[in-house]
Backbone as a chain_set.jsonl record, in Angstrom:
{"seq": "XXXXXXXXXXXXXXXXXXXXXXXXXXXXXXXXXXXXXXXXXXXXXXXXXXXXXXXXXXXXXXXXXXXXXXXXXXXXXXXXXXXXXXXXXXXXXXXXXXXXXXXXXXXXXXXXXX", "coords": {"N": [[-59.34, 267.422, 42.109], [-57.837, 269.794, 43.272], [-55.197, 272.237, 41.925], [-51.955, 270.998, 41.077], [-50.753, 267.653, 43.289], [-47.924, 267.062, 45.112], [-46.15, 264.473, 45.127], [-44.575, 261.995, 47.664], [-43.175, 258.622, 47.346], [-42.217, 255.784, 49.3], [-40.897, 253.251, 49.757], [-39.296, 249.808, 49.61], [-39.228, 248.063, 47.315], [-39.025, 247.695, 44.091], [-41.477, 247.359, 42.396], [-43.617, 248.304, 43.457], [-43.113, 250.691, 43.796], [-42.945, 251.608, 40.958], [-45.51, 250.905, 39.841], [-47.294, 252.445, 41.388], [-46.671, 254.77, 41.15], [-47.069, 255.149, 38.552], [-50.11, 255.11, 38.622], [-50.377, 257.456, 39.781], [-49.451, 259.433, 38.717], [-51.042, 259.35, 36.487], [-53.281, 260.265, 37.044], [-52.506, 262.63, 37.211], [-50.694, 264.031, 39.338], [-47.607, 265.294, 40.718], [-44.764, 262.858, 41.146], [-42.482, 261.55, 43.506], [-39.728, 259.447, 44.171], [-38.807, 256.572, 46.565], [-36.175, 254.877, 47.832], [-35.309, 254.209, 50.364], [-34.788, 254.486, 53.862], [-33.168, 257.182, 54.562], [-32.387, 258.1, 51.736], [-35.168, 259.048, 51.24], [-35.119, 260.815, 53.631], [-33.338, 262.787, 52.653], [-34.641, 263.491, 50.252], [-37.001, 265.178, 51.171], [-35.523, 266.743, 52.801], [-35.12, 268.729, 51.213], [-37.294, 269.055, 49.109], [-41.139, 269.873, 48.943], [-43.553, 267.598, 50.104], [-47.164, 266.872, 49.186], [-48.224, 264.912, 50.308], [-47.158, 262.085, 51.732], [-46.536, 258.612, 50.959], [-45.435, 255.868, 53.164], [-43.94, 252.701, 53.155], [-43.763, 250.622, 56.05], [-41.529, 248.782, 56.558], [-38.062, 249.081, 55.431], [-34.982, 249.29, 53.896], [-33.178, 250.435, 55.641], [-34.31, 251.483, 57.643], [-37.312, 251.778, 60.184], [-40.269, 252.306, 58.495], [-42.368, 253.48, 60.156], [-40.564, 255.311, 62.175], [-39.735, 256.986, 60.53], [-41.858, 258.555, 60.17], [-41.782, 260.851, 61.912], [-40.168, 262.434, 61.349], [-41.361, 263.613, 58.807], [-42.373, 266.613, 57.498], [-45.151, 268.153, 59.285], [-47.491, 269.083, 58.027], [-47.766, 267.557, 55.515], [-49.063, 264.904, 54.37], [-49.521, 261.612, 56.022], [-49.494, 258.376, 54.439], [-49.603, 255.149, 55.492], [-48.099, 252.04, 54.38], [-48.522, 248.757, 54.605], [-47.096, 245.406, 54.568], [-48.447, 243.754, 56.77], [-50.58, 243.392, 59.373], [-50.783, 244.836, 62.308], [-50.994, 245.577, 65.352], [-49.284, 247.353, 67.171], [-48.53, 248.96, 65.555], [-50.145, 250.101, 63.873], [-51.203, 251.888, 66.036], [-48.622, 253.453, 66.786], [-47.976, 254.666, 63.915], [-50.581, 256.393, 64.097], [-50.295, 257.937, 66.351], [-47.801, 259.42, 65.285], [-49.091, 260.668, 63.915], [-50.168, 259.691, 61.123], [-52.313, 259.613, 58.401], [-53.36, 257.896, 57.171], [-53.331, 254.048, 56.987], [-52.838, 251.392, 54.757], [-53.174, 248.557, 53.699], [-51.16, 246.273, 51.974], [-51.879, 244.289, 49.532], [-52.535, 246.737, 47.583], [-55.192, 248.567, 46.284], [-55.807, 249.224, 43.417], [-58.132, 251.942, 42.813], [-58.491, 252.184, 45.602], [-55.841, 253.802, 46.618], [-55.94, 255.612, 44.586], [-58.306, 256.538, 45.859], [-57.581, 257.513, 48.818], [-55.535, 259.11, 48.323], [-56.416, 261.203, 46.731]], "CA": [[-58.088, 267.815, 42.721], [-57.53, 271.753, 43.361], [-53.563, 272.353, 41.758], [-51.112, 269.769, 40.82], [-50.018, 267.691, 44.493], [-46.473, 266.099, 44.851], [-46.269, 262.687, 46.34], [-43.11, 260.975, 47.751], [-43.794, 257.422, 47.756], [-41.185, 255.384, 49.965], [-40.921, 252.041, 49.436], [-38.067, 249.402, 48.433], [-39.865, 246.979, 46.028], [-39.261, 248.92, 42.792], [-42.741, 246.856, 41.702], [-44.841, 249.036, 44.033], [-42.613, 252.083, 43.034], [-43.404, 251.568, 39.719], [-47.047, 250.824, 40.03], [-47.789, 253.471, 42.528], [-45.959, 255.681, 40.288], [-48.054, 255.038, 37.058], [-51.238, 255.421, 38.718], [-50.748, 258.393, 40.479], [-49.322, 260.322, 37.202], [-52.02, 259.219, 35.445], [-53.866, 261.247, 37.937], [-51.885, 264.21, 37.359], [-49.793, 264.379, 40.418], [-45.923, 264.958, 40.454], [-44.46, 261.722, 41.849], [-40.621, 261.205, 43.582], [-39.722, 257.941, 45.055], [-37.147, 256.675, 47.197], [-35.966, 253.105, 47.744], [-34.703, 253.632, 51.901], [-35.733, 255.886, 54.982], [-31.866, 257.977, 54.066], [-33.374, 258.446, 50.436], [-36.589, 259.424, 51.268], [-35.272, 261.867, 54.371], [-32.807, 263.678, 51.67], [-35.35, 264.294, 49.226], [-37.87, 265.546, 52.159], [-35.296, 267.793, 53.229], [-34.671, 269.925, 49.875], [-38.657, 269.246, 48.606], [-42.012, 269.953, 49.635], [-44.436, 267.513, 49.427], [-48.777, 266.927, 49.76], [-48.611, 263.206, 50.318], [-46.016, 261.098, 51.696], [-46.912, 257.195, 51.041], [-44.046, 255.439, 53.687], [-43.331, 251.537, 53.765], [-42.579, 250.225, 56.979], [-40.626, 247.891, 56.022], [-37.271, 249.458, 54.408], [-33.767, 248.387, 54.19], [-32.373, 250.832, 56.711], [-35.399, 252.476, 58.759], [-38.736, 251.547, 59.849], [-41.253, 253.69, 58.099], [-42.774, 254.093, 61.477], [-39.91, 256.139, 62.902], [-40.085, 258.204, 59.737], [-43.28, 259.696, 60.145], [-41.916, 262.04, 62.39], [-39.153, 263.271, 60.338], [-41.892, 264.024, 57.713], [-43.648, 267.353, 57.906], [-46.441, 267.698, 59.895], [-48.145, 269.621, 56.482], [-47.617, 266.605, 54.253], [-50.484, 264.033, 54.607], [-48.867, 260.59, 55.796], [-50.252, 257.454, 54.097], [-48.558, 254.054, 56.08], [-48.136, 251.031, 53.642], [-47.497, 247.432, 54.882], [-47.382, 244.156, 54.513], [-48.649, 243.08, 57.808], [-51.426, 244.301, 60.341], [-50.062, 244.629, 63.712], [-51.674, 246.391, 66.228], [-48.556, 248.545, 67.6], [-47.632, 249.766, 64.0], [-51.314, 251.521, 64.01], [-50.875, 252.432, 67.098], [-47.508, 254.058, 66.387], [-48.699, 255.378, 62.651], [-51.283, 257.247, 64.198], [-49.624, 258.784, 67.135], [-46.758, 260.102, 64.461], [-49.928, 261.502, 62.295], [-50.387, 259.084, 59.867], [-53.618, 260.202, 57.556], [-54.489, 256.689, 56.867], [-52.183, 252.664, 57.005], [-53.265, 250.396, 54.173], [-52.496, 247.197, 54.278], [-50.624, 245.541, 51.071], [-51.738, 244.324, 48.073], [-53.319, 248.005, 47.884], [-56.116, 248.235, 44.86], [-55.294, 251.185, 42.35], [-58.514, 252.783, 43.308], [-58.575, 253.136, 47.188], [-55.154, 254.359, 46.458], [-56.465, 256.954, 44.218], [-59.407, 257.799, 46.631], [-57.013, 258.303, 49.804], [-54.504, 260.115, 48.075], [-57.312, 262.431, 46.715]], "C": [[-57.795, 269.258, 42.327], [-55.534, 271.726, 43.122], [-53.24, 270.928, 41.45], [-50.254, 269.795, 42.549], [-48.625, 266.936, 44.047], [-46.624, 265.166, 46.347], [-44.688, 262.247, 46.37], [-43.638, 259.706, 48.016], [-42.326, 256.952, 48.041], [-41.189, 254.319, 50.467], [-39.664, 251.015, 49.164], [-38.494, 248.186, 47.553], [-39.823, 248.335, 44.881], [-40.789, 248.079, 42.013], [-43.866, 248.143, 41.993], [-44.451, 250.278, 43.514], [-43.355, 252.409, 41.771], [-44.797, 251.445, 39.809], [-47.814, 251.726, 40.251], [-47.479, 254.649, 41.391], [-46.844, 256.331, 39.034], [-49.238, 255.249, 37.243], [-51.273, 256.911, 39.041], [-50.521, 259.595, 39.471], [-50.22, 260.339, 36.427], [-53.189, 260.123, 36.017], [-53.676, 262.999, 37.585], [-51.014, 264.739, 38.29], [-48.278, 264.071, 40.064], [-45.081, 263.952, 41.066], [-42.792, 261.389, 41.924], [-40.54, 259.925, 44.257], [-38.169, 257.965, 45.284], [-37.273, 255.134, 48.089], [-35.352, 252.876, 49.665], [-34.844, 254.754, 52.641], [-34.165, 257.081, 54.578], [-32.485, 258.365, 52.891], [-33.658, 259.642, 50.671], [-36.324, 260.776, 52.353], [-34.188, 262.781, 53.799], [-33.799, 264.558, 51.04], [-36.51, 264.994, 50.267], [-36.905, 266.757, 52.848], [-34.928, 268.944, 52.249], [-36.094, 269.443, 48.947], [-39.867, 269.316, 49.207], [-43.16, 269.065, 49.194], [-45.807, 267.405, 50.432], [-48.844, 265.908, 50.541], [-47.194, 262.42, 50.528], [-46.745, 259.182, 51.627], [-45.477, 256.19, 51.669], [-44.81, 253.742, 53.974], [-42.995, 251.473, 54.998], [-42.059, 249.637, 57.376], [-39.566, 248.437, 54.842], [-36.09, 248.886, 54.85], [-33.028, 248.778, 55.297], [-32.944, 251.695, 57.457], [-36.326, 251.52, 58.909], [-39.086, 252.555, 59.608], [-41.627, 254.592, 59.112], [-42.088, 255.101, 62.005], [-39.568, 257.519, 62.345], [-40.968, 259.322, 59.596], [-42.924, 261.191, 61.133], [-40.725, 263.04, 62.205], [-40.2, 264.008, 59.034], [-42.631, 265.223, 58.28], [-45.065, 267.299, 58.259], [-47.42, 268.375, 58.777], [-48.089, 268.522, 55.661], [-48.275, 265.391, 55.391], [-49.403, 262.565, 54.595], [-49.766, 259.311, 55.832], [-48.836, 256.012, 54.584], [-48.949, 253.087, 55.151], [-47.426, 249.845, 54.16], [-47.868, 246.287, 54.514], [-48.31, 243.257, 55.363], [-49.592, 243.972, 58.785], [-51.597, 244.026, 61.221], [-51.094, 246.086, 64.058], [-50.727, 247.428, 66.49], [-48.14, 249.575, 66.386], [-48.992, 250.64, 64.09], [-51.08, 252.231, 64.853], [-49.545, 253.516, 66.972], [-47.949, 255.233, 65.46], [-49.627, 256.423, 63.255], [-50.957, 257.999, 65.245], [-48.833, 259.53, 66.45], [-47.906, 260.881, 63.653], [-49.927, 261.089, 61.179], [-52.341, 259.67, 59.464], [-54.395, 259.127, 57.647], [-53.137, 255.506, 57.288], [-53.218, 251.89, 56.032], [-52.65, 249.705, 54.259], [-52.236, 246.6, 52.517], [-51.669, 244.374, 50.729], [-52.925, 245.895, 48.184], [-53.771, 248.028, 46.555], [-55.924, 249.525, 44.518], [-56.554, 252.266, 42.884], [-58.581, 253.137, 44.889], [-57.324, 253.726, 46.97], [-55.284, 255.596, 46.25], [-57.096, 257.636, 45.367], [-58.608, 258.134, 48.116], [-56.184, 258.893, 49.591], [-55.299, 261.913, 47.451], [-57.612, 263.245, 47.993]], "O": [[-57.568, 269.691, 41.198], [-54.75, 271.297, 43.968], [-53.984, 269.951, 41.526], [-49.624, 270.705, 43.088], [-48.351, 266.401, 42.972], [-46.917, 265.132, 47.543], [-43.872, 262.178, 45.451], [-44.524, 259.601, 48.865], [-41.362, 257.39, 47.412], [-41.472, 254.231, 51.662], [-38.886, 251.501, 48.344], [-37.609, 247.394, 47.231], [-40.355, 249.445, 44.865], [-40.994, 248.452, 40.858], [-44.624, 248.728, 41.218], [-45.237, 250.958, 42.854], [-44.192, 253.299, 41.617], [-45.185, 252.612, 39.87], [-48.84, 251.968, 39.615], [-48.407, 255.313, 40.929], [-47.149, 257.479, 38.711], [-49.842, 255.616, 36.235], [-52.19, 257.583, 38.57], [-51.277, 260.565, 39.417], [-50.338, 261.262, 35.621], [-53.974, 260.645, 35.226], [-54.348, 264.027, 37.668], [-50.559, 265.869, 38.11], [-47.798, 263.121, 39.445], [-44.409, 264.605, 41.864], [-42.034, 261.102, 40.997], [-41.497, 259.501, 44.905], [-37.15, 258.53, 44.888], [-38.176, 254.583, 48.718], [-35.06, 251.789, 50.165], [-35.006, 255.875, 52.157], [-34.679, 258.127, 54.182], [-33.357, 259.199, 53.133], [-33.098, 260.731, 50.546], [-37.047, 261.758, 52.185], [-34.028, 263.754, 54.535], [-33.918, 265.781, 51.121], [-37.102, 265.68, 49.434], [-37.487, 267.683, 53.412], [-34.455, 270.007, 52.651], [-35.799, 269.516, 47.754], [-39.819, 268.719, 50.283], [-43.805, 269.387, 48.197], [-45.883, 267.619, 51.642], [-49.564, 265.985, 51.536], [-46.347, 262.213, 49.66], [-47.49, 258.822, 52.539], [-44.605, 255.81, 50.888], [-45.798, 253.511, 54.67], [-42.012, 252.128, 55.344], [-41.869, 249.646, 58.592], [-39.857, 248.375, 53.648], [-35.983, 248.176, 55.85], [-32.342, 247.989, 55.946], [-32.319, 252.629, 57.961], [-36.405, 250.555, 58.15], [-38.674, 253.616, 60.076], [-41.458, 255.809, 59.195], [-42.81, 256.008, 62.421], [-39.287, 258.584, 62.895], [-40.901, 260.465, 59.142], [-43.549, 262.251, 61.113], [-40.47, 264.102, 62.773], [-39.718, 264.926, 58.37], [-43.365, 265.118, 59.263], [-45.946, 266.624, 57.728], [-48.496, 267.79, 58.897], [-48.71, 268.881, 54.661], [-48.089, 265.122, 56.578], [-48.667, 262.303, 53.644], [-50.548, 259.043, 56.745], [-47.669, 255.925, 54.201], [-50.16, 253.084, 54.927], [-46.202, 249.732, 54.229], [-49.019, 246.121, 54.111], [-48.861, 242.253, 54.913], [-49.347, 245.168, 58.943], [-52.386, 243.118, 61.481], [-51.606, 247.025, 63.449], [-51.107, 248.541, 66.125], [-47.579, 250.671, 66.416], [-48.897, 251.835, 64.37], [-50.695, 253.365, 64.566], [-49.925, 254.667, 67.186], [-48.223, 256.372, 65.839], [-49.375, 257.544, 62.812], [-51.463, 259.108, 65.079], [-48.942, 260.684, 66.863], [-47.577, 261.683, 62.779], [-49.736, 261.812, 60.201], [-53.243, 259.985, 60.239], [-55.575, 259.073, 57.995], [-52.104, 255.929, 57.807], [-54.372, 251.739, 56.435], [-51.548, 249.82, 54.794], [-53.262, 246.532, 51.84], [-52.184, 243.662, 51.591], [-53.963, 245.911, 48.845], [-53.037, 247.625, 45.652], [-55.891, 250.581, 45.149], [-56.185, 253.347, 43.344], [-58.712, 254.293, 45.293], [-57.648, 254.887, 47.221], [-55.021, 256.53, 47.007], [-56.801, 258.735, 45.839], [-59.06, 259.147, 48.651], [-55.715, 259.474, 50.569], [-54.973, 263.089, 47.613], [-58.343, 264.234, 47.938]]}, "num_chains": 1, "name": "protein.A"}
């Protein structure tokens, strides 16, 4: 990894927060999180980051509709529970990078956030 990146991860399980969190520091990357698409499009409008990791499943957005509030410079990684055809479909029209699919294993994490 060339520089230290900053990740927003955007999620509302504080498990995955936390999880996601601990790996990716351990990495070396600067890591903000945010528990609802309002959150997450605050801290996105007063920070810059490499890596957005968006839920889409939150309490008061879908992720999906987020992606295109997120800079088109910041790499968007989709995280869900469930693997629906229109949500790819969607995700990758908005410029998603990648969509993993929940329970996500610490290293593919690592290697698509690398």
């Amino acid at each position: 990894m060339v520089g230290v990146k900053r990740v927003i991860i955007i999620d509302d399980d504080k498990n995955i927060l936390s999880i996601f969190t601990s790996i990716l520091k351990r990495k070396g990357y600067i890591v903000d999180t945010a528990e609802s698409g309002k959150e997450a499009l605050e801290k996105i409008s007063r920070e810059q980051y490499d890596v957005a990791l968006v839920d889409v499943v939150l309490p008061d957005a879908n992720g999906l509709d987020l992606l295109g509030s997120i800079p088109s410079e910041t790499k968007k990684i989709v995280i869900t529970g469930t693997q629906r055809e229109e949500g790819l479909r969607k995700a990758t029209s908005e410029g998603a990078y990648a969509y993993l699919l929940k329970p996500v294993k610490p290293e593919k994490l690592q290697l698509i956030v690398d």
